[in-house]
N, C-alpha and C positions, 0 to 999 in steps of 0.2 A: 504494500500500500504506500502510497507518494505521501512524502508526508507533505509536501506541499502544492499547491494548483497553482497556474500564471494567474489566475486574479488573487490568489493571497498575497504572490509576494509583491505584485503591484498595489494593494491594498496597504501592507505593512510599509512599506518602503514612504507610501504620503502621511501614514500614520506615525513614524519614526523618524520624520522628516531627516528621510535619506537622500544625500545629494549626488555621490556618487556611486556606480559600482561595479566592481572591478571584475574582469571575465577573465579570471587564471585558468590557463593548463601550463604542462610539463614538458619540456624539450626530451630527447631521449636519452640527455647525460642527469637529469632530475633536477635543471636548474627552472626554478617556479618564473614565469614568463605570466604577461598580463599587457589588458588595456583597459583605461576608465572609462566608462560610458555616464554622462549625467543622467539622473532621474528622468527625465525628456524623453530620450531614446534608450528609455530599459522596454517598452514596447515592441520596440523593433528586435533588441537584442534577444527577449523570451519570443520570435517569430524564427530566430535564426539567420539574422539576416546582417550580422555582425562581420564583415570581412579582415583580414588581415595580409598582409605578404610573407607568406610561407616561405618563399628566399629569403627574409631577414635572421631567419631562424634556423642556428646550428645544424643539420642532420635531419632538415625535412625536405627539400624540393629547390628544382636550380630556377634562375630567373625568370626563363619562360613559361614554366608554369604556378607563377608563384600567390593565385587567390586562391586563399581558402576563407573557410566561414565555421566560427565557434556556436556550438550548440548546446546552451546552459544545461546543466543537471539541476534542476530545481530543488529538489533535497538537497544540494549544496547550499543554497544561499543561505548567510549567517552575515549580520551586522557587526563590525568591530567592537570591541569594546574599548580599546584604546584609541579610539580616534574621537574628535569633538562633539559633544551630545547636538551640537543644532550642526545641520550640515553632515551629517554625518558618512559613515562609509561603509558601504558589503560588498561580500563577494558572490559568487557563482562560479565551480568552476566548470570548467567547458569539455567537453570532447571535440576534437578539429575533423570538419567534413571535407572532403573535396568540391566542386565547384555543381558536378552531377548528382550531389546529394547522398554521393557513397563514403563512409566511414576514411577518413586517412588513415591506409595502415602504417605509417609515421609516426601516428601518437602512440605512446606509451599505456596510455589508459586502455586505447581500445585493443590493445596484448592482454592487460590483465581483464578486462572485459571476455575476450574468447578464449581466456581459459577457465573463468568460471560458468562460462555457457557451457564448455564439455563439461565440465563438474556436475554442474545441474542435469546436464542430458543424462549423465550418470546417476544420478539422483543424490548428491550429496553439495555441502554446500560448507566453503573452505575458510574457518574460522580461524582467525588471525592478533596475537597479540603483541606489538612490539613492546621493547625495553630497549628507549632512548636517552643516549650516554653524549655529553657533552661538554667542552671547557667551557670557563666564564675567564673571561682576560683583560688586563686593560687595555683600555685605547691612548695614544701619544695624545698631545699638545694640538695636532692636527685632527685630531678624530681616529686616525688610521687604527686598526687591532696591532697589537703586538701579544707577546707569548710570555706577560709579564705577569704574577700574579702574588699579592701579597700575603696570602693563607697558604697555611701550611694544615688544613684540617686532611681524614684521611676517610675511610671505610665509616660509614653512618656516625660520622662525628655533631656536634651541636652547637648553636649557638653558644657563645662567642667565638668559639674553634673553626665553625664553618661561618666564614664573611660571608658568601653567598646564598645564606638560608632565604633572606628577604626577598632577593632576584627569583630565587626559586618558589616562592610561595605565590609570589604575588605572579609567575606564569601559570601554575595550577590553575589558581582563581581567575585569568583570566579566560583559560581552556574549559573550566568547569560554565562560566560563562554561556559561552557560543557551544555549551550542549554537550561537551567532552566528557566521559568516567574518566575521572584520574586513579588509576589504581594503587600506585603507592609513590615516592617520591623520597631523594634522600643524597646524600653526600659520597661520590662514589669514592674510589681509591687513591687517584693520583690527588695532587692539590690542584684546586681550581676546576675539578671534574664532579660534574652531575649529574643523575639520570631521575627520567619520569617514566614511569610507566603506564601506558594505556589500556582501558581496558578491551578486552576481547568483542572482538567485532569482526562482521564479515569483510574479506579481503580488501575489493574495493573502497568500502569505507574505512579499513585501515589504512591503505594506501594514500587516499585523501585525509585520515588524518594527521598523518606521520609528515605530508607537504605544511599543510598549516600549524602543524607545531611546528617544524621549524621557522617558519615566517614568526610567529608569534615570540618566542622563544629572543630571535633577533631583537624583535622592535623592544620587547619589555627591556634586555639587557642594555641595551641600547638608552634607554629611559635611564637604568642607572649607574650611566657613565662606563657600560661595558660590551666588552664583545662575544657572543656567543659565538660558538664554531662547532662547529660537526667535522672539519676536519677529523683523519680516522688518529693521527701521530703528529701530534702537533710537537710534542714535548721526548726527547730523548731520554732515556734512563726513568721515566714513569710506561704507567698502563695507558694504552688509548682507548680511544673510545669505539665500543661495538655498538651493531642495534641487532641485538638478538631475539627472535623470532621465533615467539610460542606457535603452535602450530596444530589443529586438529580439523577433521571433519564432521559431521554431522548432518541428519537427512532434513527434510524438510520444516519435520515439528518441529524443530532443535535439538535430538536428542543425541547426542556424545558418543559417534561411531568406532572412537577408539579403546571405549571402554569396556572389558568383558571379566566379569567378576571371577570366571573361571579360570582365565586363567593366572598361573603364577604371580607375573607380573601385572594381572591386573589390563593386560595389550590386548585387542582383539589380532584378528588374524592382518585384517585391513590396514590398521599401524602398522605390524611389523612390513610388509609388502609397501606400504607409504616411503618409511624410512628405507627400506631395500630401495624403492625406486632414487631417492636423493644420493643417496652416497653412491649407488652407478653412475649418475650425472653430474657430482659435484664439482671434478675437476673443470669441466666443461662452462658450467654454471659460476666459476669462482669470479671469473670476469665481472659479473652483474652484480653478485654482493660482497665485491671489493673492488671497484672500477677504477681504481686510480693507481697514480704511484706510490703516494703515500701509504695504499691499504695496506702493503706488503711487509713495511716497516712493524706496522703494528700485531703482524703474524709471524712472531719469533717468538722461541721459547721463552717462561718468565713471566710472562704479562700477565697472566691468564687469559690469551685465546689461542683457540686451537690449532692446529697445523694441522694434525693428524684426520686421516679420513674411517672415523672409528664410531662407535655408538657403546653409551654405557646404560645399564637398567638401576647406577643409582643416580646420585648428584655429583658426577664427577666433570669438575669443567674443566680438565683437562681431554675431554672427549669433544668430536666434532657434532654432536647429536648428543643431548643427553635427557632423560626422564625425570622430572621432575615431578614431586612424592604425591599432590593432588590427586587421586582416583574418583572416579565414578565421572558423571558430568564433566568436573575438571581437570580427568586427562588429556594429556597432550605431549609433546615431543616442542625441543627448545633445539634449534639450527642455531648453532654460537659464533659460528667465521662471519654474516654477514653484519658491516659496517655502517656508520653513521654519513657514511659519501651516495651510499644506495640510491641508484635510483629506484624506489619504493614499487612500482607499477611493474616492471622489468624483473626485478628481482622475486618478487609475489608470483609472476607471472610464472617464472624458472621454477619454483619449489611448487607450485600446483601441479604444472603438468608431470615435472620429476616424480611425484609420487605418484598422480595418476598411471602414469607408465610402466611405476612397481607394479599398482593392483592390476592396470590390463593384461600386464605380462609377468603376471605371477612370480614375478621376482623373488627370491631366498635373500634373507638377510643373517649378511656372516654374523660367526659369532661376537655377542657382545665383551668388550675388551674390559676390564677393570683394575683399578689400581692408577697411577701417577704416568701417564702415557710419557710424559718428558724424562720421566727419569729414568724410562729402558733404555736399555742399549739397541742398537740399531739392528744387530743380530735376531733379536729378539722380537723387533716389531716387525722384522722381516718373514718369519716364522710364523706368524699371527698373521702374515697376509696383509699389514696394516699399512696400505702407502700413504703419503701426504700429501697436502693440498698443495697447488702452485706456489714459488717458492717468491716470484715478481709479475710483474704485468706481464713481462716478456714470456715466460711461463704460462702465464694465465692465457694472452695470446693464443699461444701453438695451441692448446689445450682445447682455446675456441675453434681458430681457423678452419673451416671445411666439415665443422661435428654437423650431422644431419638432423640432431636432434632440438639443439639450440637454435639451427634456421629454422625450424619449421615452429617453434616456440613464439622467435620474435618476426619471422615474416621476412622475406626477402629483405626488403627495403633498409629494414632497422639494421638487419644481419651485416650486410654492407655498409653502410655508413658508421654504425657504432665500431666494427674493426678497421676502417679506415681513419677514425679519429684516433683509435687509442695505438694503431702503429705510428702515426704521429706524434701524439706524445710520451710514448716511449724513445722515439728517434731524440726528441729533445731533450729527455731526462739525459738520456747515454749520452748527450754531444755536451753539457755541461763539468765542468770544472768545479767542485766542490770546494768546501775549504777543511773540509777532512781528508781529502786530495794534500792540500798545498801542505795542512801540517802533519801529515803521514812522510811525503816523498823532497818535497821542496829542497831542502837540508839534506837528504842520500844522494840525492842523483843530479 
């Protein structure tokens, strides 16, 4: 059921004397892209009839064909809470049509879109919770972010230990606002690191909410004289930041397909063939929930996250998959590699069909690993069968290039243009000069 109709949210918008509002979607590297429309022409904008040029836009369409037209999700729209009560500001965000009226498979959304269509045609329906991890930093004299941070609090530390509690509370409050479950909230490990947790929601609206938290996340920090980042390794010699990714199915009523009181572990048969299907596709998959250079920094041993490509049945987060103790209703399975760089829509979309591709093709799921996977010897993990995840982009690359599985995941189009970007910026990382370079060799050679 739509929670909202075009005459309510035109109705709200004269009642909440809304001036403007804004028609986001998402590039396909997951940077939030927008354009204002006044109040005036939000008429025209809930008709569809909102154009834009598809060539200004990263990874969508060359010059010559460059109209398209955004087509609001009405259950999107949400009024700011941090912008000026007269005059105010919403959003809607959009999915991108081509000019003929047929869906861009360019957009990121409508991947995650058709792979919850096969889900449904399958009869289940793919519930999703992230836990997002972020720095708070200051800004220079200019405004600029830098990686400066005057607290030194650690793992669920408290006022006055954690300076950041304030910043932190008062995003909740603004997320709980515009309609968010905030499920829990707190001081993560490094200093100057934070996570929120959202609650469980079906994918697409996780996907959409994970883009407006981080927008919201900015502006608040922003308010008080700081910078949020989602970068995944800002910081050398601390933890970075993950967005790790609850994960379960469920049929129609809502009722918790992974849960089955018989067995053992409390897994149905459908979980373990879910999890089968991700960790056959993960290597492949690592590209989209660590898209960057920096992801890779932050999947080294130490940090707490994972390398290894393993599944444990307790709480061991040195596993790349693991079980988290909730049964009945709230089970589910936590994927720990992907990052706080994700693009959210892509990455959703990859761990859908990954499992669905366990339960179509009955996939065995090796055995689960247990104990400190960092602290085997390599012997060892080798004997266990346990390989690991790409080791850099350039890894993560090869791992992509040519897989049959991840084209047909994200569609031609994306398939191409997302490995032509990121051979590009892998070419740039490798053609730079570091200064752990200059003061490694400078002085030997």
């Amino acid at each position: 059921m739509s929670k909202y109709s075009r005459d309510d949210i035109i109705r709200i918008v004269e009642e909440e004397d809304v001036e403007f509002i804004r028609l986001q979607f998402t590039d396909i590297f997951g940077m939030l892209k927008n354009v204002a429309v006044t109040a005036g022409q939000l008429a025209k904008a809930l008709d569809n009839r909102c154009m834009f040029d598809g060539s200004a836009i990263e990874g969508f369409v060359r010059i010559d064909e460059s109209d398209m037209y955004l087509h609001p999700d009405l259950n999107t729209f949400e009024i700011f809470p941090w912008r000026p009560q007269q005059g105010r500001v919403a959003r809607l965000i959009c999915d991108v049509y081509n000019p003929d009226g047929t869906p861009f498979k360019g957009d990121p959304r409508y991947v995650l879109k058709r792979a919850v269509k096969r889900a449904a045609d399958m009869g289940y329906v793919f519930q999703v919770g992230p836990e997002c991890e972020f720095f708070l930093f200051h800004a220079d004299e200019e405004g600029c972010p830098t990686t400066e941070t005057h607290e030194r609090a650690g793992y669920f530390d408290v006022s006055p230990i954690d300076l950041g509690e304030n910043v932190r509370r008062d995003i909740v409050l603004t997320l709980e606002e515009m309609g968010f479950e905030v499920e829990a909230s707190h001081h993560e490990i490094a200093p100057g690191q934070h996570e929120i947790d959202l609650q469980y929601t079906d994918a697409l609206k996780a996907a959409d909410h994970i883009m407006t938290f981080k927008m919201a996340a900015k502006t608040i920090a922003k308010r008080h004289g700081l910078h949020a980042t989602f970068m995944p390794k800002p910081t050398e010699g601390v933890n970075g930041s993950g967005m790790h990714i609850n994960m379960s199915l469920c049929d129609a009523l809502g009722k918790n397909l992974f849960a089955d009181e018989k067995d053992p572990l409390g897994l149905s048969g459908l979980a373990y063939r879910f999890m089968a299907g991700i960790l056959a596709h993960m290597k492949e998959m690592t590209i989209l929930t660590n898209p960057i250079v920096n992801s890779y920094k932050r999947l080294i041993p130490g940090y707490d996250a994972p390398i290894y490509i393993a599944w444990s049945s307790t709480s061991n987060r040195s596993s790349l998959i693991r079980i988290p103790s909730p049964r009945g209703q709230s089970t589910r399975i936590e994927l720990r590699c992907p990052d706080s760089a994700m693009n959210p829509y892509l990455a959703l979309a990859a761990c859908l069909q990954a499992g669905l591709d366990g339960i179509e093709k009955n996939l065995t799921l090796p055995p689960c690993v247990e104990g400190n996977l960092f602290g085997m010897e390599p012997e060892e993990l080798k004997n266990r069968g346990v390989e690991r995840i790409p080791e850099t982009l350039g890894d993560a690359m090869e791992a992509y290039a040519g897989n049959l599985f991840i084209k047909d995941v994200l569609g031609e189009h994306i398939y191409v243009k997302y490995l032509e970007a990121k051979e590009q910026e892998w070419r740039d990382f490798r053609s730079q000069v570091t200064n752990w370079e200059i003061g490694q060799y400078l002085y030997k050679y």
